[in-house]
C-alpha positions as CSV (number, residue, x, y, z in Angstrom):
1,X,-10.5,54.3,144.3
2,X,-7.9,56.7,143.6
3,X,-7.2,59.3,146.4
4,X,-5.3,62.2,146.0
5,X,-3.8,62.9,149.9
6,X,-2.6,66.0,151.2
7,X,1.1,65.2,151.1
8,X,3.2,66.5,148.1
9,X,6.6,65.4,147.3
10,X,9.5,67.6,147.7
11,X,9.5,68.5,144.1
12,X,5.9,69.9,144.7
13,X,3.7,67.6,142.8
14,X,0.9,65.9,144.5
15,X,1.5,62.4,146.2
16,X,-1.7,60.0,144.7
17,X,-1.8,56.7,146.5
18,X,-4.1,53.9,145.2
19,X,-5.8,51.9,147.9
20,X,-9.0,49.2,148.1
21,X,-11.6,50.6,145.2
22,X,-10.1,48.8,142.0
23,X,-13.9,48.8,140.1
24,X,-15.4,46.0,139.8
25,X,-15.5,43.7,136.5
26,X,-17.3,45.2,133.5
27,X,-18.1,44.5,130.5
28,X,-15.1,46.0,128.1
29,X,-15.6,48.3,125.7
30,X,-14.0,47.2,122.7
31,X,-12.1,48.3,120.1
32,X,-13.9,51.6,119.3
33,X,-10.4,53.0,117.3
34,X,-8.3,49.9,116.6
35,X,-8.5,50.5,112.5
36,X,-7.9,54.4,113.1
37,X,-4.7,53.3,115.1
38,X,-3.6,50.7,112.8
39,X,-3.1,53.0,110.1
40,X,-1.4,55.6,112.2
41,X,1.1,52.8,113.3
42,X,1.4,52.5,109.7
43,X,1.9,55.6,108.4
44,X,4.5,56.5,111.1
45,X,6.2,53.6,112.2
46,X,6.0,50.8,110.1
47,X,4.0,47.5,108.3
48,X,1.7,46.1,111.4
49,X,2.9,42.8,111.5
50,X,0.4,41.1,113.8
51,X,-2.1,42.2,116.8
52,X,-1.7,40.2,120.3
53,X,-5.5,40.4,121.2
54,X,-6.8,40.0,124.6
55,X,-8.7,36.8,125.1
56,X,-11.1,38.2,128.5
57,X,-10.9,41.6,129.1
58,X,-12.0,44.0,131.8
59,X,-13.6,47.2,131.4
60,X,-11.6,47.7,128.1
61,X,-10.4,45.6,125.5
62,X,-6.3,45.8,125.0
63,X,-5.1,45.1,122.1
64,X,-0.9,45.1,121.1
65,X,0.1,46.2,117.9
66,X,3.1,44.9,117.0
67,X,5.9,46.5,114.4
68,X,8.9,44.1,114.0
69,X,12.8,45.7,113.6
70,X,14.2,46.8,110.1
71,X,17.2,48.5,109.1
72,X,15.2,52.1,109.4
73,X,13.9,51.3,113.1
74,X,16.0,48.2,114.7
75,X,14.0,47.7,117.6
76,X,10.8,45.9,118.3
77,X,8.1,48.3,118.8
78,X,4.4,47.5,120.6
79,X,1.5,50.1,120.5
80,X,-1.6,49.3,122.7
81,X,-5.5,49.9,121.4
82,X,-8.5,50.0,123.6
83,X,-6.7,52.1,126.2
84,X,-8.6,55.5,124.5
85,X,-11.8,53.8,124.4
86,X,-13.1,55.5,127.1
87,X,-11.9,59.0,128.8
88,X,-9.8,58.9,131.7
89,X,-10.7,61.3,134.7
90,X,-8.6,63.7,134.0
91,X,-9.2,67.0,137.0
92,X,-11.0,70.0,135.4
93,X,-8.2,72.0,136.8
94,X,-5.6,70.0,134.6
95,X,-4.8,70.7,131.5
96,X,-3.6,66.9,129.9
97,X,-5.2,64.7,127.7
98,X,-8.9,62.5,128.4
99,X,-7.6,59.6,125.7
100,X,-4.3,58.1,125.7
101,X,-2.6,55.0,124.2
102,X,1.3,53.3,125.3
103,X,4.0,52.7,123.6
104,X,6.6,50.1,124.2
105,X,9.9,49.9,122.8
106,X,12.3,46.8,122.7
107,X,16.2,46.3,121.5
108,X,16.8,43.9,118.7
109,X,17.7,40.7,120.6
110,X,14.3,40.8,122.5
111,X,12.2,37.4,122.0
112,X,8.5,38.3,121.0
113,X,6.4,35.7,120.2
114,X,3.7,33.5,122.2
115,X,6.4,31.0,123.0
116,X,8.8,33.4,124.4
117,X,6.2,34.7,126.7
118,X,5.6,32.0,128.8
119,X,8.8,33.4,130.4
120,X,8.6,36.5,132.6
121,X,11.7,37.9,131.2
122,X,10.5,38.3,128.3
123,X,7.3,39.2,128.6
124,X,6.8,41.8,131.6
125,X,6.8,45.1,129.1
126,X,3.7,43.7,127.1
127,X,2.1,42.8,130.7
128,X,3.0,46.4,132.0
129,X,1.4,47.8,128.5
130,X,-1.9,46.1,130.0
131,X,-1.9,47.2,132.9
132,X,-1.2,50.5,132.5
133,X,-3.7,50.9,129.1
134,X,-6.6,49.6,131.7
135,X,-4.9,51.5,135.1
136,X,-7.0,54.7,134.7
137,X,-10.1,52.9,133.9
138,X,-10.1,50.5,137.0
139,X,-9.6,53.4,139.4
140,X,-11.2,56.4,137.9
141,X,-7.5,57.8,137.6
142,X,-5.4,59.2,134.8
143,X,-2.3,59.0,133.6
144,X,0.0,61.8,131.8
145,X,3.6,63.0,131.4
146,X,6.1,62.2,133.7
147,X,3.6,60.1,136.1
148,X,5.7,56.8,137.6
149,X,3.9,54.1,138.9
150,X,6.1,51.7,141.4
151,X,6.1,48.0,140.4
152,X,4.0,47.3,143.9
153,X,4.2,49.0,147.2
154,X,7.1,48.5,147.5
155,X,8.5,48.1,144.3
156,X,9.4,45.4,143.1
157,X,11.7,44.2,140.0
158,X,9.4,43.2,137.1
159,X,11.3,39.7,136.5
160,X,14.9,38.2,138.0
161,X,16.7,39.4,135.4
162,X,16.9,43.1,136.1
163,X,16.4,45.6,138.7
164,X,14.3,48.2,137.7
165,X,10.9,48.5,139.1
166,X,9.0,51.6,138.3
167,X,8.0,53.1,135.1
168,X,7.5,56.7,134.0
169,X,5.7,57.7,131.0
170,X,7.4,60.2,128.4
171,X,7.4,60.5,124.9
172,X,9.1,58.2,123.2
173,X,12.0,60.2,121.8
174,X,12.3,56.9,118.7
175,X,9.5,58.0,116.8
176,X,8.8,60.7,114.7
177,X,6.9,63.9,116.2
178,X,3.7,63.3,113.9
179,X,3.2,59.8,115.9
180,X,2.4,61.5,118.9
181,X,-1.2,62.6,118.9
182,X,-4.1,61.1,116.4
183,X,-7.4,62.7,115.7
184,X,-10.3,60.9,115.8
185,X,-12.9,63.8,116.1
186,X,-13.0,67.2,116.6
187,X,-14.1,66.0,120.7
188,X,-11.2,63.3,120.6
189,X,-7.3,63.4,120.3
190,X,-5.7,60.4,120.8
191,X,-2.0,60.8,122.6
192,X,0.6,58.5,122.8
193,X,3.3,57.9,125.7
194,X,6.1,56.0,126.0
195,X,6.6,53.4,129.4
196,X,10.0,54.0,130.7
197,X,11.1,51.6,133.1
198,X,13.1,53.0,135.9
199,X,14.9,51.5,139.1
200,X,14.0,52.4,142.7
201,X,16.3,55.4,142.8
202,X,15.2,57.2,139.7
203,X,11.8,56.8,141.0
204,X,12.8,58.9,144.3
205,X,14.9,61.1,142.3
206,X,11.9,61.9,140.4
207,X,9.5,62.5,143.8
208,X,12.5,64.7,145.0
209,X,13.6,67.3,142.6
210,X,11.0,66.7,139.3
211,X,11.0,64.7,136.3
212,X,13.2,67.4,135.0
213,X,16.3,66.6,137.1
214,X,15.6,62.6,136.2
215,X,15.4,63.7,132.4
216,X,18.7,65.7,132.7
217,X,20.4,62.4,133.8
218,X,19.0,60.6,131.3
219,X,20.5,63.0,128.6
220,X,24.2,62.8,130.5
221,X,23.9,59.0,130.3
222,X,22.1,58.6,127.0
223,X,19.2,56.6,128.2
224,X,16.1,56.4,126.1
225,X,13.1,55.0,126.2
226,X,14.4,51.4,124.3
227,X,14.1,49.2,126.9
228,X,17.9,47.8,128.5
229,X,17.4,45.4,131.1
230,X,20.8,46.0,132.8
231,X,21.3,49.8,131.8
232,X,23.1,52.0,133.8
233,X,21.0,53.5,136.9
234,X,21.6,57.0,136.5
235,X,21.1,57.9,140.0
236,X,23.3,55.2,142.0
237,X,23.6,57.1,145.3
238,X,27.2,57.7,146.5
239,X,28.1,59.0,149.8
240,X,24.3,59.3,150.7
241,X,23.9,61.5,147.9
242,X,21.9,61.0,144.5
């Protein structure tokens, strides 16, 4: 089960650490919204070309939408469904959204397709969509702006092609503004977040002075949230310093 502790990092947001109480296996809920997303895909991003479903889920059924490049939006783009089935437990204190979906965006050159992702360089971004999407329901957690999650404890790269190793979740800043929440009902707003892979020293960045000061670097160096396995690490130290 999720715990939040009684440590806070030095930028003053609480320190949540996930130990032993992943839920058990259950029965998934399935695919409560999947037409309502399609269309918003649609209408905002592009034709959905195909759907990766999930073959055995757990607690929730994840499904990947998937919107191939053209000359408008060159860049492979993968939208998760299933993830907003079911509410995460958000604190009554906290104002941020119960129903969420992820976003992942890819450059041009990036191989997606079955065969491709028999290969771990290709396809850790689609396996950190699924895991995120069912995250909150497997620990009666949530997830919202600027949360990063470390690739283990301790973070690990997520193949041998690249060093980063953490994610944060943002809006994605290549879609337009109407893509970024979806009404269902008057009880339910969907939202949608962008996974941002980071490297180990953005991550601490981030638990040091805010997601504010990481978001400033990523405006110097032009980092978005289209996923560059060798980009620039915007906060190399030097000198001890970030």
């Amino acid at each position: 089960m999720s715990k939040e502790s009684n440590l806070v990092s030095l930028s003053g947001s609480p320190i949540f650490t996930y130990t032993d109480g992943e839920k058990e296996w259950q029965a998934p809920h399935g695919e409560e919204c999947i037409e309502e997303i399609s269309t918003h895909i649609e209408r905002h991003l592009g034709e959905v070309s195909g759907v990766f479903h999930e073959l055995v889920s757990d607690t929730v059924h994840i499904d990947v939408h998937y919107v191939k490049p053209t000359q408008e939006r060159p860049y492979h783009t993968l939208v998760t469904s299933g993830m907003s089935d079911l509410p995460m437990s958000v604190p009554e204190q906290v104002d941020a959204t119960r129903f969420m979906e992820l976003v992942v965006t890819l450059p041009e050159e990036w191989l997606v397709d079955q065969e491709a992702f028999a290969n771990e360089a290709w396809y850790w971004p689609i396996r950190q969509l699924k895991y995120l999407a069912r995250f909150p329901h497997k620990y009666d957690t949530w997830l919202g702006w600027g949360h990063t999650l470390p690739n283990g404890q301790p973070a690990e790269p997520f193949a041998d092609n690249t060093r980063l190793s953490g994610v944060i979740l943002l809006p994605s800043v290549n879609v337009p503004e109407e893509f970024f929440t979806l009404e269902i009902n008057p009880e339910k707003t969907i939202e949608f977040y962008s996974i941002v892979p980071l490297y180990e020293e953005e991550m601490n960045l981030k638990l040091a002075r805010g997601t504010d000061a990481l978001l400033e670097r990523f405006d110097k160096h032009g980092i978005s949230d289209i996923i560059q396995i060798g980009r620039q690490n915007t906060c190399k130290k030097r000198f001890g310093f970030f």
